[in-house]
PAKOLBA-767399 format. One record per residue (C-alpha): residue number from 0; residue in one letter; x, y, z. Coordinates in steps of 0.05 Angstrom, whole numbers, m for minus. Example, Ala and Ser with C-alpha at 12.3 -4.5 7.8 and 13.67 -1.06 7.14 Angstrom:
PAKOLBA-767399
atom num=0 residu=a px=246 py=m90 pz=156
atom num=1 residu=s px=273 py=m21 pz=143
end
This chain:
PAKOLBA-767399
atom num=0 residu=x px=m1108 py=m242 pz=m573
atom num=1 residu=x px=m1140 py=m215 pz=m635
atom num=2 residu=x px=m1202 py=m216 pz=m659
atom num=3 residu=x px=m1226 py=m207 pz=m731
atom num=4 residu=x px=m1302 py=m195 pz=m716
atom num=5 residu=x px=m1293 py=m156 pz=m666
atom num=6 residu=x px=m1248 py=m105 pz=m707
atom num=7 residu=x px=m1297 py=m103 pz=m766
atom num=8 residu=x px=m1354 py=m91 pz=m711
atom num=9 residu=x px=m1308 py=m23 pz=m692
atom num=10 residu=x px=m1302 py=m9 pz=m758
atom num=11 residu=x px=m1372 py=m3 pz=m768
atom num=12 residu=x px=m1388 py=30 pz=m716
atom num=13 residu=x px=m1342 py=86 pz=m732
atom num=14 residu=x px=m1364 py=100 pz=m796
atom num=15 residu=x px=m1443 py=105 pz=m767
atom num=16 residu=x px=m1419 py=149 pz=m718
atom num=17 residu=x px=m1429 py=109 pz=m656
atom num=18 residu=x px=m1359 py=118 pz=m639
atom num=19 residu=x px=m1312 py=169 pz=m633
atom num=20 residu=x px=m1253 py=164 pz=m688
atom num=21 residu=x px=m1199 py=167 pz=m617
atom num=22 residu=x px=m1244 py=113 pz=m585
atom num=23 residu=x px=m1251 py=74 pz=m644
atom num=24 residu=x px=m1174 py=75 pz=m650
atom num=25 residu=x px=m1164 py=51 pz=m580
atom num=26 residu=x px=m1204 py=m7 pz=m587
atom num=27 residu=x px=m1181 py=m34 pz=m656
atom num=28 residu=x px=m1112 py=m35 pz=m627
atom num=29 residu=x px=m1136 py=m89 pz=m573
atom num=30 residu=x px=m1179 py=m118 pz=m618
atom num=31 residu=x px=m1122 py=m128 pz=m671
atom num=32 residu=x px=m1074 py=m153 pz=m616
atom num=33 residu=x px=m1022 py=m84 pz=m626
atom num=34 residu=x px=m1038 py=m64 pz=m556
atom num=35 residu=x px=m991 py=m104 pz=m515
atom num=36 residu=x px=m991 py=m95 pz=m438
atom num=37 residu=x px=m930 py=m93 pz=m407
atom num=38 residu=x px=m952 py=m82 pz=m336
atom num=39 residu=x px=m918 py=m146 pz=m308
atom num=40 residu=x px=m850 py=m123 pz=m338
atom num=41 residu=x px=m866 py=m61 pz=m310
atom num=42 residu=x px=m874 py=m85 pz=m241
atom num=43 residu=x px=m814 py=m129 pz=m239
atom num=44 residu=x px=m771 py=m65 pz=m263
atom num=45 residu=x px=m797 py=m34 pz=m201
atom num=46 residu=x px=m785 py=m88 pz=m153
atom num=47 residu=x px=m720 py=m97 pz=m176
atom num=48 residu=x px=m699 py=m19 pz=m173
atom num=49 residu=x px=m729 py=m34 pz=m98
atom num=50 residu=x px=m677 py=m100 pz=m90
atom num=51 residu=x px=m625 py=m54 pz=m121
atom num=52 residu=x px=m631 py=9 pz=m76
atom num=53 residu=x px=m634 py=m35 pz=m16
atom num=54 residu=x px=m563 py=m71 pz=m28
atom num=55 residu=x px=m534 py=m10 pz=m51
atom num=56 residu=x px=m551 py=24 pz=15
atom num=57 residu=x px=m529 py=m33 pz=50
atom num=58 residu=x px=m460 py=m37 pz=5
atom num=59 residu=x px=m450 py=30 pz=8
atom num=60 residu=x px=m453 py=36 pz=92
atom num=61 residu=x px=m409 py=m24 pz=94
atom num=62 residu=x px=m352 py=14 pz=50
atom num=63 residu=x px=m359 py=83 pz=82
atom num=64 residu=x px=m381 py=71 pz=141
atom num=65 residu=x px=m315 py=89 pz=191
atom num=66 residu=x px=m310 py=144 pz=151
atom num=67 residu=x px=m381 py=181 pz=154
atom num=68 residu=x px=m398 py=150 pz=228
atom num=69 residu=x px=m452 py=109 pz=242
atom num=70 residu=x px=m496 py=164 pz=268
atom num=71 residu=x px=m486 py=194 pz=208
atom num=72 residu=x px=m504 py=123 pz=167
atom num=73 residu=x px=m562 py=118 pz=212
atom num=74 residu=x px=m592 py=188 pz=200
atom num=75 residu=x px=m587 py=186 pz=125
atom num=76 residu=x px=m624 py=115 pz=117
atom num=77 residu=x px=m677 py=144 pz=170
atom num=78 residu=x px=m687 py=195 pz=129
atom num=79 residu=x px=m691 py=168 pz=65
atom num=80 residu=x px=m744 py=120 pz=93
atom num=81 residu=x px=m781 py=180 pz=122
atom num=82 residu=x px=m774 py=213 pz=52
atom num=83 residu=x px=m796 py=144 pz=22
atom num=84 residu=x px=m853 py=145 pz=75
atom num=85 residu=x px=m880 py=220 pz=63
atom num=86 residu=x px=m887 py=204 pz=m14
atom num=87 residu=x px=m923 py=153 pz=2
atom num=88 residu=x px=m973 py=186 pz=55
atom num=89 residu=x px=m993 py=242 pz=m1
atom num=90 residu=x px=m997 py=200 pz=m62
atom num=91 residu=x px=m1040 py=140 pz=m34
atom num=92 residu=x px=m1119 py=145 pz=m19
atom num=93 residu=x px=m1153 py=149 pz=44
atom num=94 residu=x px=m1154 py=96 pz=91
atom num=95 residu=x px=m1212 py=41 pz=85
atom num=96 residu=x px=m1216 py=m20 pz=119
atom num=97 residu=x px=m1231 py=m44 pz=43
atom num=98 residu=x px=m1196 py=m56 pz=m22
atom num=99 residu=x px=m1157 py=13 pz=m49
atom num=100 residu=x px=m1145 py=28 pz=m126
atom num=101 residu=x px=m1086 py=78 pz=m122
atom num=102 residu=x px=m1070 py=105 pz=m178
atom num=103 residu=x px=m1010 py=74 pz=m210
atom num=104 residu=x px=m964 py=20 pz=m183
atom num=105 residu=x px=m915 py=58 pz=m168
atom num=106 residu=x px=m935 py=72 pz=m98
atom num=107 residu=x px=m927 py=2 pz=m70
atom num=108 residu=x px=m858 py=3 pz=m96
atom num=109 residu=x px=m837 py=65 pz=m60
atom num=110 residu=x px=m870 py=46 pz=m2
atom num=111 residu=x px=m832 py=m14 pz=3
atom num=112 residu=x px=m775 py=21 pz=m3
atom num=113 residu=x px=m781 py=64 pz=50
atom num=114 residu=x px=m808 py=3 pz=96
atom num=115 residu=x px=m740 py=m36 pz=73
atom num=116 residu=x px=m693 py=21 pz=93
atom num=117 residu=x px=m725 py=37 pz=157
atom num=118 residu=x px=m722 py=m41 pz=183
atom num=119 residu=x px=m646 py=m30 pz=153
atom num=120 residu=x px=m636 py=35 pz=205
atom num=121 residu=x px=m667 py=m13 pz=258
atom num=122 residu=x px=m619 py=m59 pz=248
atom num=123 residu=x px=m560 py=m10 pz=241
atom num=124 residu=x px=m574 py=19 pz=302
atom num=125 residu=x px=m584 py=m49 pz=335
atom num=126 residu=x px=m523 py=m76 pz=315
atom num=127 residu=x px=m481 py=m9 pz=329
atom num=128 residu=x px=m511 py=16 pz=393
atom num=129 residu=x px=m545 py=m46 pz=418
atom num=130 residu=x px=m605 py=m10 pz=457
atom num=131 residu=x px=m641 py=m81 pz=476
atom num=132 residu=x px=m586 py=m111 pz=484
atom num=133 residu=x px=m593 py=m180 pz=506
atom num=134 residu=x px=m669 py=m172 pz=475
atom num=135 residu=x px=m642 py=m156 pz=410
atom num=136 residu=x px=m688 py=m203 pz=376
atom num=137 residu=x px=m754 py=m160 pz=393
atom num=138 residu=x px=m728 py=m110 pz=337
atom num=139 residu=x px=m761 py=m165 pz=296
atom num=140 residu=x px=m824 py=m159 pz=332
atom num=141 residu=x px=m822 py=m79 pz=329
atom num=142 residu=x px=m807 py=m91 pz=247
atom num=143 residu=x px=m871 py=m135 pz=239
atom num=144 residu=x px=m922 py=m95 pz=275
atom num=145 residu=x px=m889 py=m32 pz=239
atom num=146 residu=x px=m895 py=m68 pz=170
atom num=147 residu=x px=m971 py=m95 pz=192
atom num=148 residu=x px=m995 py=m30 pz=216
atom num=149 residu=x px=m957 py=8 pz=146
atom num=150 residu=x px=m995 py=m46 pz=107
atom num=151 residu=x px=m1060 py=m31 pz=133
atom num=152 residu=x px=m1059 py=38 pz=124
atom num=153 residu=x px=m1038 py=39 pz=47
atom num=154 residu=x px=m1074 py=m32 pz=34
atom num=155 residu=x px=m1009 py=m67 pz=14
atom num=156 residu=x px=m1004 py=m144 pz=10
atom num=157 residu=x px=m927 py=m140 pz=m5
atom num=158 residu=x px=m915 py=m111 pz=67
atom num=159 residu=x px=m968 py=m153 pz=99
atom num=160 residu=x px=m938 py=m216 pz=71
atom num=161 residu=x px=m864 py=m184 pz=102
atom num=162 residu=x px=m907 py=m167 pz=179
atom num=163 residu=x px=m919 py=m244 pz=175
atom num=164 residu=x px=m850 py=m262 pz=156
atom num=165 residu=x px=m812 py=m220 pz=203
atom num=166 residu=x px=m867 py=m243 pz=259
atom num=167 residu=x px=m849 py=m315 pz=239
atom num=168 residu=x px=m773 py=m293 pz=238
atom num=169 residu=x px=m778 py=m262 pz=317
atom num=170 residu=x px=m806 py=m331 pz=337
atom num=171 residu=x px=m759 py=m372 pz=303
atom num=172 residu=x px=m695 py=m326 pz=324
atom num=173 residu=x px=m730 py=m320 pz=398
atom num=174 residu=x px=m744 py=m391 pz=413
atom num=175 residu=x px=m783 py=m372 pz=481
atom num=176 residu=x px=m842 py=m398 pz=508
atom num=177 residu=x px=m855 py=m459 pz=471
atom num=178 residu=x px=m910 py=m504 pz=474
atom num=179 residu=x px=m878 py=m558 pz=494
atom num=180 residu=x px=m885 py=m602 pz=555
atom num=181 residu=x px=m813 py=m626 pz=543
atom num=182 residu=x px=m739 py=m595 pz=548
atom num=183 residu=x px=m738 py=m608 pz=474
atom num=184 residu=x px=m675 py=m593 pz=431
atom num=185 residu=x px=m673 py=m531 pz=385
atom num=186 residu=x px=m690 py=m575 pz=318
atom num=187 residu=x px=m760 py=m598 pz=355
atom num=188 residu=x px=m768 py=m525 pz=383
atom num=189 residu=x px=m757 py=m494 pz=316
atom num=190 residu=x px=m819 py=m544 pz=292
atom num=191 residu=x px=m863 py=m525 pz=350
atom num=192 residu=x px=m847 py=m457 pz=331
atom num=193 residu=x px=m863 py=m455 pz=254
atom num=194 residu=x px=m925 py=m500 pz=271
atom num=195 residu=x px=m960 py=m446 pz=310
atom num=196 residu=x px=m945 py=m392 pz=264
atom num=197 residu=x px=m969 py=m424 pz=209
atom num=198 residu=x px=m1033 py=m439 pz=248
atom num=199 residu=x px=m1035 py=m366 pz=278
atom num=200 residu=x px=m1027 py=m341 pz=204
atom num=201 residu=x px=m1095 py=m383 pz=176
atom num=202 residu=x px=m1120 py=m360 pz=243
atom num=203 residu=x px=m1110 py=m288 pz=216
atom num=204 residu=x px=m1133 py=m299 pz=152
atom num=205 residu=x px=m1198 py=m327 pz=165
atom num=206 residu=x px=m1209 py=m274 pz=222
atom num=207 residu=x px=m1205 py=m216 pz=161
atom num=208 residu=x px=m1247 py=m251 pz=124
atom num=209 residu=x px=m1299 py=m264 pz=169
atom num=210 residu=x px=m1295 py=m193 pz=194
atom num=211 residu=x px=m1287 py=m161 pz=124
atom num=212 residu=x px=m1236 py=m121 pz=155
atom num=213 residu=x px=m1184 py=m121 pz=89
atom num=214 residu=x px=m1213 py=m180 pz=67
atom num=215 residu=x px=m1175 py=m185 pz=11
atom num=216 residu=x px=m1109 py=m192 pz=49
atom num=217 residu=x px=m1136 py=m268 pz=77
atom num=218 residu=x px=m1103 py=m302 pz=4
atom num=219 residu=x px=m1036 py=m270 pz=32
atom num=220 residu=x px=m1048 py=m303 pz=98
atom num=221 residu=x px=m1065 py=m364 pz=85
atom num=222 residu=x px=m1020 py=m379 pz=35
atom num=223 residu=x px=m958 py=m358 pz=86
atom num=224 residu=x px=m995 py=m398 pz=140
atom num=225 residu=x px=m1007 py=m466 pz=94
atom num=226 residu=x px=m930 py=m464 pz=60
atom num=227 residu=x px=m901 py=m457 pz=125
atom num=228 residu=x px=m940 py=m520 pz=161
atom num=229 residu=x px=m928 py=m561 pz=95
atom num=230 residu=x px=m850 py=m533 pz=86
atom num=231 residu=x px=m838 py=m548 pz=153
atom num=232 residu=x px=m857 py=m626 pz=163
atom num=233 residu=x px=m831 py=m635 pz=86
atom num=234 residu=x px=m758 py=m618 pz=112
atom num=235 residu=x px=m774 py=m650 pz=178
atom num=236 residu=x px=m796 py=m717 pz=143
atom num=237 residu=x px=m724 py=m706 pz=82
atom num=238 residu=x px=m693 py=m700 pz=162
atom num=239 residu=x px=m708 py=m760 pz=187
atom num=240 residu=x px=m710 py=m803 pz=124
atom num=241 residu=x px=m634 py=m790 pz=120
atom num=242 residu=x px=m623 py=m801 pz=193
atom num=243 residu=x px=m608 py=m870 pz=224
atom num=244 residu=x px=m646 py=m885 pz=266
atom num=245 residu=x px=m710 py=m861 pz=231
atom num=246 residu=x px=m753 py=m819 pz=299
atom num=247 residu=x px=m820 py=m803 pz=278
atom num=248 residu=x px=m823 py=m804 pz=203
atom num=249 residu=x px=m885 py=m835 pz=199
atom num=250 residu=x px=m920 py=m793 pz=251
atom num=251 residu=x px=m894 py=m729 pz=206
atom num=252 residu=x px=m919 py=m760 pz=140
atom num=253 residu=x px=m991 py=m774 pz=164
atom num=254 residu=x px=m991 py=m695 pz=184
atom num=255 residu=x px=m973 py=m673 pz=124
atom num=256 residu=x px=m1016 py=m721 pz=82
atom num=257 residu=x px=m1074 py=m704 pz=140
atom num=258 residu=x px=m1050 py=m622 pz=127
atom num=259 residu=x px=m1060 py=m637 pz=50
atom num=260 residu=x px=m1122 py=m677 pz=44
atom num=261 residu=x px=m1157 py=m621 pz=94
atom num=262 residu=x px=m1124 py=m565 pz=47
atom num=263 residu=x px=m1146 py=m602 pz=m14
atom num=264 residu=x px=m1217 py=m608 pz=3
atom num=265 residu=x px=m1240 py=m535 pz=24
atom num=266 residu=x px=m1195 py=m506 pz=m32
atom num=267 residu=x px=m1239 py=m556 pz=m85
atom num=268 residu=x px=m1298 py=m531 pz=m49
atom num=269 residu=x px=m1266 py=m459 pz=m56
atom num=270 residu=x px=m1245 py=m461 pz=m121
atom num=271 residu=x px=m1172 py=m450 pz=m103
atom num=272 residu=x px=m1130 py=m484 pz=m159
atom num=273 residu=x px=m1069 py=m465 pz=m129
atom num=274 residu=x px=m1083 py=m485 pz=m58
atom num=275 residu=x px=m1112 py=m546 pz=m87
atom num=276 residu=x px=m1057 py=m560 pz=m128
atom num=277 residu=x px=m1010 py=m545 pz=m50
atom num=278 residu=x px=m1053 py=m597 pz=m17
atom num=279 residu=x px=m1056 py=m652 pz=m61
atom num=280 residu=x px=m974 py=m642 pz=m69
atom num=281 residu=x px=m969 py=m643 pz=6
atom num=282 residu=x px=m1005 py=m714 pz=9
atom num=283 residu=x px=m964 py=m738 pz=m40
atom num=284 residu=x px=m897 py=m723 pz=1
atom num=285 residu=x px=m943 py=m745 pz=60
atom num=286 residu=x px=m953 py=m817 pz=29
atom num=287 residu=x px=m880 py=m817 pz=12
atom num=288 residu=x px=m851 py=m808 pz=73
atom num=289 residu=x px=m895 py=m863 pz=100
atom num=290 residu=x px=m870 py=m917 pz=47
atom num=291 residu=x px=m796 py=m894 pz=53
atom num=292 residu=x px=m788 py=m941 pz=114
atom num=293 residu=x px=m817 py=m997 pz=66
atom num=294 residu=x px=m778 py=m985 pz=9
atom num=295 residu=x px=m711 py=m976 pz=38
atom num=296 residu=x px=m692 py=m1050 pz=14
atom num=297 residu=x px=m732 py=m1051 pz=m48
atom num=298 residu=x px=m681 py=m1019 pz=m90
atom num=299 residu=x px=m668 py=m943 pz=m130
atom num=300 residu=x px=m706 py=m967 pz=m189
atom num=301 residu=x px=m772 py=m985 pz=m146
atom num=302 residu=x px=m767 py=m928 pz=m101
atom num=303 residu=x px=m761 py=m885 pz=m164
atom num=304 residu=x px=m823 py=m916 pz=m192
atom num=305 residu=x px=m854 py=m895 pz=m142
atom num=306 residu=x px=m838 py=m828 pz=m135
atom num=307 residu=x px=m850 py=m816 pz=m209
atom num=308 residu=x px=m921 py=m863 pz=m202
atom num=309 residu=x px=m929 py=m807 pz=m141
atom num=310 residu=x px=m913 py=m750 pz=m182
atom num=311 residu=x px=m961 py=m769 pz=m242
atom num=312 residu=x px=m1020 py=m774 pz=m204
atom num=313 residu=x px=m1009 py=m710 pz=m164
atom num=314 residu=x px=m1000 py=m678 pz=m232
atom num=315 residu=x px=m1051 py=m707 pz=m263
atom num=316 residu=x px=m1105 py=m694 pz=m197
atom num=317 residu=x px=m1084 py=m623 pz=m211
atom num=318 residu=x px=m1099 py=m620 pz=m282
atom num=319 residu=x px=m1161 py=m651 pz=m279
atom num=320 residu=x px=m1182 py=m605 pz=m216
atom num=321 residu=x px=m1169 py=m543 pz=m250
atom num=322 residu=x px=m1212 py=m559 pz=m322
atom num=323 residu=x px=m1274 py=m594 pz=m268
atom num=324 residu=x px=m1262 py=m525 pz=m232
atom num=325 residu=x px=m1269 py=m480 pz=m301
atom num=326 residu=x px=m1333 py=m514 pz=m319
atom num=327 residu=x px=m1360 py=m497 pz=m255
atom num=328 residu=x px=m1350 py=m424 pz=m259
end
């Protein structure tokens, strides 16, 4: 974004001697527009080098793998993710229970490397020497309290937002101790299942912010938390819609609208444009699924009407949310 004024402002200053000629030069280039950031590219670079390394490793143990041994396979990714790991240790800043500035990017990248390859070895050595055995799925549980405790300690959101998933993961793969009164089927279990997670993950969230105990990781958490309640009665509402006989449809659709109104209202008072704009969509689905039952005889044009009538206002609740929330800031 250039800026006329603001260049012939530098170039004033220079010649008066307020600023240094090497100063002056840096800050004409922003103010002229020639000093482009590409930061973004950069960090997409390095998280696909990461996506890359990790399916070559994985590629490359499936092709040699009877002929190097598995021991072999499952020393050499150990100790690449120690390797990955030790860079990682000496380059990042002391632990804080606040926000870190390390210097570069490049860090996070390597350290989720190393994180990547050692969950890999886990699961090598899982699969090839089966040490829990029937437990197998803990290895999940070991992988999210190791990617939790590695994002604490170098203040990364990227593993803290894989600790949640894996944790999520473990209960879904798991399936013990519901909480349900019921010998429900797997479907209902699976719902039970990615219900309290989501509701453990706000939990989470709002306990590090209340604490200010990384603080700054609570966006991560409730995000995870809030996508996972509203993903999960979405698919269990497209579910049922298609099924014949309908079971619980409506009951679904006033959680999710309930799940989006409540979301709606504390991100509006939060100034959360994005979480808004996740709970009004939710109530939108959420008032859908309630009318499909009504609208199963009225025809594809009038049930498209209304999903595009739907659609509109949710777009147009978001728009107007995010200028109302501009002006307020």
């Amino acid at each position: 974004m250039t800026d006329p004024d603001v260049a012939v402002a530098i170039d004033d200053l220079e010649r008066r001697g307020v600023l240094l000629a090497p100063t002056a030069a840096a800050l004409r280039r922003v103010a002229t527009g020639s000093l482009i950031s590409v930061r973004e590219e950069l960090r997409f670079l390095l998280w696909a080098g990461v996506a890359l390394i990790a399916a070559g490793a994985g590629l490359l143990v499936k092709v040699n793998l009877e002929r190097i041994g598995p021991v072999t396979v499952a020393a050499v990714l150990g100790a690449a993710s120690a390797l990955c790991l030790a860079w990682a240790w000496r380059r990042s800043p002391a632990f804080t229970w606040g926000e870190t500035s390390a210097e570069g990017f490049a860090l996070d990248y390597v350290l989720l490397l190393g994180a990547l390859l050692a969950a890999a070895d886990l699961a090598f050595v899982e699969v090839k020497f089966t040490p829990l055995g029937a437990a197998w799925p803990r290895h999940l549980l070991v992988v999210a309290v190791a990617y939790g405790a590695l994002a604490f300690r170098f203040d990364s959101k990227t593993l803290f937002s894989l600790a949640l998933t894996s944790f999520a993961a473990w209960r879904g793969v798991s399936l013990t101790r519901v909480s349900v009164p019921w010998d429900a089927p797997v479907e209902d279990r699976l719902v039970v299942e990615a219900l309290i997670c989501g509701v453990i993950f706000l939990g989470v969230g709002g306990l590090l912010e209340r604490t200010r105990r990384k603080a700054h990781f609570e966006p991560v958490a409730a995000w995870l938390g809030w996508l996972l309640i509203a993903g999960t009665l979405m698919s269990r509402i497209l579910r049922d819609v298609e099924a014949y006989p309908r079971v619980g449809v409506t009951l679904y659709a006033f959680a999710l609208a309930g799940c989006g109104i409540v979301l709606a209202v504390f991100s509006w008072e939060e100034a959360r444009i994005g979480r808004f704009a996740l709970g009004v969509g939710a109530m939108a689905f959420g008032l859908w699924g309630m009318t499909a039952d009504m609208l199963e005889g009225a025809g594809v044009v009038v049930q498209s009407l209304v999903v595009i009538v739907l659609a509109g206002l949710t777009l147009g609740a978001i728009l107007r949310a995010q200028a109302l929330m501009k002006r307020r800031q």
